[in-house]
N, C-alpha and C positions, 0 to 999 in steps of 0.2 A: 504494500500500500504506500503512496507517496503521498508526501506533505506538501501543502501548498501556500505559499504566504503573499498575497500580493494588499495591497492596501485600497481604504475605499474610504471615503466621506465620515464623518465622525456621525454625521445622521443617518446615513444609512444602517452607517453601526447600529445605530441604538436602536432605531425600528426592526431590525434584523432581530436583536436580542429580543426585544418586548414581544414581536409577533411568537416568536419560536423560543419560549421561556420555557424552562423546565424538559426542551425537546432535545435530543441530538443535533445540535447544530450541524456534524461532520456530515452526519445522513441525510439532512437537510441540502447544506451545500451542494454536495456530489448530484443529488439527483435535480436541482435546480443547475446545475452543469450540464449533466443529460442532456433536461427538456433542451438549453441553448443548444448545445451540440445540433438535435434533432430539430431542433428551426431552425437554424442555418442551412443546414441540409435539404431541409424541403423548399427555403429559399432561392438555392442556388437549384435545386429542379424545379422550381416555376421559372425561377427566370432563363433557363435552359429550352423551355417547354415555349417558353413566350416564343424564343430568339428562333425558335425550329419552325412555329406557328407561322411568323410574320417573317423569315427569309425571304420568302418568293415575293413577298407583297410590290416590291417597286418595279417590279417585271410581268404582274399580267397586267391583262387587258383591262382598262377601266371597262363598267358598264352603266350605263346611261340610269335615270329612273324610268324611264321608257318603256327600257330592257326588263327592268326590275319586277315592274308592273305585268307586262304580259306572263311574265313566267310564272308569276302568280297563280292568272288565270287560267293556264293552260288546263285545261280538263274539268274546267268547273264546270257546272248546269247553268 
């Protein structure tokens, strides 16, 4: 297990403490680690997911609302 020491606001400190009084701070920490870990990660696949999405975009074909409109209708009653 590694130890970690980095420093943070003296308020955070104390809201850190007050919320999580009497709890495992370590097991606190670590898993408030995780969740960051696993948001970033799902971060960086949205915005992987975006960049795949909209690659093609400055390359096709505009379409009119013209176009937009009949395609609509195609097969309605």
């Amino acid at each position: 297990m590694a130890t970690v020491n980095f420093s943070v606001p003296d308020e955070v400190k104390e809201a850190f403490n007050r919320t999580f009084a009497k709890q495992n701070k370590s097991a606190i920490s670590a898993e408030l680690m995780r969740k960051a870990v696993e948001e970033a990660k799902r971060q960086k696949r949205r915005a992987e997911a975006m960049r795949r999405l909209t690659k093609g975009r400055a390359h096709r074909r505009l379409v009119t609302d013209e176009e937009i409109r009949a395609a609509r209708e195609v097969g309605r009653p």
